[in-house]
Structure formats: C-alpha cells, structure tokens
N, C-alpha and C positions, 0 to 999 in steps of 0.2 A: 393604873396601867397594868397590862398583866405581864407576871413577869416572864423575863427572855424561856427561860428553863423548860416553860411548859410548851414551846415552840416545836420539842422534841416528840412529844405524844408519849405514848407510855411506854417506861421504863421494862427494861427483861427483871431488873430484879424486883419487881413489884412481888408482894406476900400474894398466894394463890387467889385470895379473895381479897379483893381488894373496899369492899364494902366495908369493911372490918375496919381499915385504915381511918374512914372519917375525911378522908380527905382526897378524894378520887379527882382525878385529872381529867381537864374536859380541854377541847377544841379552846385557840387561844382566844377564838373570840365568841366563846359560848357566854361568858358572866356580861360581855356589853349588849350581844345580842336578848340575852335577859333582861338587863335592867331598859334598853330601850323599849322592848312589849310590856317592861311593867309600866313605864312612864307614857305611853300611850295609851296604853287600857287606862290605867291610874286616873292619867287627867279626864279622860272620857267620863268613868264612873264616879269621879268627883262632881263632876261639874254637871253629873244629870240629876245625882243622889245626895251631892252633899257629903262635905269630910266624913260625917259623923253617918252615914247611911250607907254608906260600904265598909266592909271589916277585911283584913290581910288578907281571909281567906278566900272573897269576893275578888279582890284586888287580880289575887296571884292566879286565880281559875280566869277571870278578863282573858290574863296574859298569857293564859295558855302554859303557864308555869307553874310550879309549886310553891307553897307559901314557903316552905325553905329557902328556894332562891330568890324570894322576896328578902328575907331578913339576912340574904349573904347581901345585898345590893344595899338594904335602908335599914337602919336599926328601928326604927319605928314609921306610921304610918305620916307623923307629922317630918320627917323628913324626908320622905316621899314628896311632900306638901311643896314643902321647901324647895325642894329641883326642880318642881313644874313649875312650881314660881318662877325661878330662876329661867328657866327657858321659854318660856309660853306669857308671862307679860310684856305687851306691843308687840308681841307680833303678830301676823308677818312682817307689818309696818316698820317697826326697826331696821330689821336685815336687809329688807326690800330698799329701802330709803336709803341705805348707808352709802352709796357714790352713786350718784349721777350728776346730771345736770340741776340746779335749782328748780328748773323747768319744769323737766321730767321729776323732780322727786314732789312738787308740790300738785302734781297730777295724779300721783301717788297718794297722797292725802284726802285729795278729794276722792279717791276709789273708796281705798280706806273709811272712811266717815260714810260715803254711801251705803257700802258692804255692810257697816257695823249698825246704822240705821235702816235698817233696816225690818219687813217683816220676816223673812228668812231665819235672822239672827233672832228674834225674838223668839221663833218658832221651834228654835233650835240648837237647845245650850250644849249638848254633848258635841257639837259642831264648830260650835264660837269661839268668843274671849272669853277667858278665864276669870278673866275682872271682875263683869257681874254677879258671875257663880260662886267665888270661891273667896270674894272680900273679906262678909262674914268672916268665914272661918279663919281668914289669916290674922286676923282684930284678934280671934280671941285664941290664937298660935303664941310659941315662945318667939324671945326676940330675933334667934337668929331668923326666923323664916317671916316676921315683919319687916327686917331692915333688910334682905333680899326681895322684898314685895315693893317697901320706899325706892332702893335703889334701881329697881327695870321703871317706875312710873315718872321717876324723877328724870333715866334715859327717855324715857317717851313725850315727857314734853319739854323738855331741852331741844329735844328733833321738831314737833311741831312744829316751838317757838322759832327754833331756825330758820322755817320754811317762812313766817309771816312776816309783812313788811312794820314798818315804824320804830322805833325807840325800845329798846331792850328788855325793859319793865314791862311796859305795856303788851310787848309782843308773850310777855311769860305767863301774864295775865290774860290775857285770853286764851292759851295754851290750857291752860290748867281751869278755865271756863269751859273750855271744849270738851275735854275730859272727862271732867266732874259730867256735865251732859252728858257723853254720848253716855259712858255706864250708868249714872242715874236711870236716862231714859231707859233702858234696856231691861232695867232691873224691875222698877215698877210696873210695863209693860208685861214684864210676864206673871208680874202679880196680879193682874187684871182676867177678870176673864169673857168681859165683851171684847171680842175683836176691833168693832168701832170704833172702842176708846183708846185700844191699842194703837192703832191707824194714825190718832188725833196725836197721839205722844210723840209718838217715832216721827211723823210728818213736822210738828212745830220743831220739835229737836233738830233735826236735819235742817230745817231753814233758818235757825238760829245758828246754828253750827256753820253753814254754807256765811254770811253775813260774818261773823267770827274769825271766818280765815281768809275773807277776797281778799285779795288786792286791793291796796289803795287808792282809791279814785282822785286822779290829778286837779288840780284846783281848776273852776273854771274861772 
C-alpha cells in the first residue's frame, strides 16, 4: 500500500536536487500503475518467449518502464513469476463464475472449454492461459511460486467440479480429467506444426471435454 505521506506530493523542504536523495516521490499511484504494466507486459513476454527467453531488461522496456522499477516492484524475475501465477491461473473462468446462477455459471464453462479449445488459443499463447506456457517453468520455480501455481489449479477445479452433476469424487475426477485435457491438448498442439493435426487434437479434446462435463442423462 503506498503510504498515506506521499498523498502530499513534494515537500518545500526537499534538498535542491532531489536525484541525489535516492528516493524521489512519485504520484501515489505511480509504483501500482508500474507494477500493473510490468505484470501485463510480463505475462505477455512469458508466455510467448518463455521464463528463461526474456530478461529484466526486456521485461521492463515491454512495460514501458525501467528495469529499476521493475526491481522496486519484484526482487527477481521469478517473483514476477509468482504474481502472474497468482492472478492469471483459471481465469477469467474463476472471477467470471464466482456468483450466479448454476445455470448461468455452467454455461460459463461451456464457453470457457470452447474459448480454451480452441484454434485461436492454440494460435495464440501471448493471448491465452498461462497454464500451457508457463507450466514448465513453474515445475522447475522455487516452492513459493509452485504452491501458488497448486493453489489457483486446485481453486479451478473445485469450481469445475461444482459446476458437475454426480457424487463428489467422481465429479473431482472428472474435473481434473478436464483440465489435465484442455492444457495438455493445447500444449501439444502448439508443438505440432501441421495444422491438420492440430485441428484433430483440439477437436477430439473438445468432445471429450463436452461428454466430461453434460449433464446427466435421467434413466430411461
């Protein structure tokens, strides 16, 4: 939070040059307005180049910022990592899904799972989920920015499973069937580079995915 003080803008008794100080006073909401264009550039450049394919200074130029106020916001680039983790796995699916009607949210899911199998998405990682892109490298991240990876995947199929009819277990399990799909599919699909075959992926996925989440068909 920035603190109340700097509310004020700049002091009279500030030393003539205030560069000299180290620590100049900016607008109260110039360090969120920062760290929000890092974290959009960020996940952008992550996720088309890969953790290890952008460096700070890539990062910070994205953002239209300096790599200074990159390392005023994240002390490194893996906790950069870590915050896009934290806001950008399942969504917009989470947010979007969080109140409505069961109805309404389980037609949510079916967008969702369209959107996400899609060719588009496969076409278009700087666009997408974060999930396909950036797995890897959260696997081989320290713990903290793994068990903020566990914890938004573990939120995203708890909501699935919510959304699906049956027995608790069952409904988790197929949640986490779903999942594992859509990102698989997504991932391998962009390893490929006949389209066709892409087509075949994203398409069987999708109709295994659709089967996976109907509704239960009433006995006859």
């Amino acid at each position: 939070m920035i603190a109340i003080v700097m509310q004020r803008g700049y002091s009279c008794e500030e030393p003539e040059n205030m560069y000299l100080r180290g620590d100049m006073r900016y607008p109260p909401d110039q360090k969120a307005k920062a760290r929000a264009a890092l974290l959009r550039a960020g996940m952008r450049e992550m996720k088309v180049a890969g953790f290890n394919g952008v460096g700070v200074d890539g990062l910070a130029s994205a953002a239209g910022v300096t790599s200074g106020a990159f390392y005023s916001n994240f002390a490194s680039k893996e906790e950069m990592l870590e915050a896009i983790v934290d806001i950008a796995v399942g969504e917009p699916f989470l947010a979007d899904s969080e109140s409505d009607t069961k109805a309404n949210r389980r037609l949510q899911l079916k967008r969702f799972i369209a959107d996400y199998l899609s060719a588009d998405h496969v076409e278009n990682p700087g666009d997408g989920c974060v999930m396909p892109a950036l797995s890897a490298d959260v696997a081989r991240a320290g713990e903290a920015t793994r068990e903020a990876y566990e914890g938004k995947i573990v939120q995203l199929a708890e909501r699935v499973a919510d959304l699906l009819d049956g027995g608790r277990s069952d409904r988790e399990r197929r949640a986490w069937s779903v999942i594992a799909l859509m990102v698989g599919a997504v991932s391998i699909s962009r390893a490929m580079s006949n389209t066709d075959t892409q087509v075949k992926v994203i398409d069987s996925a999708r109709r295994t995915a659709g089967r996976l989440t109907s509704p239960a068909r009433p006995p006859k």
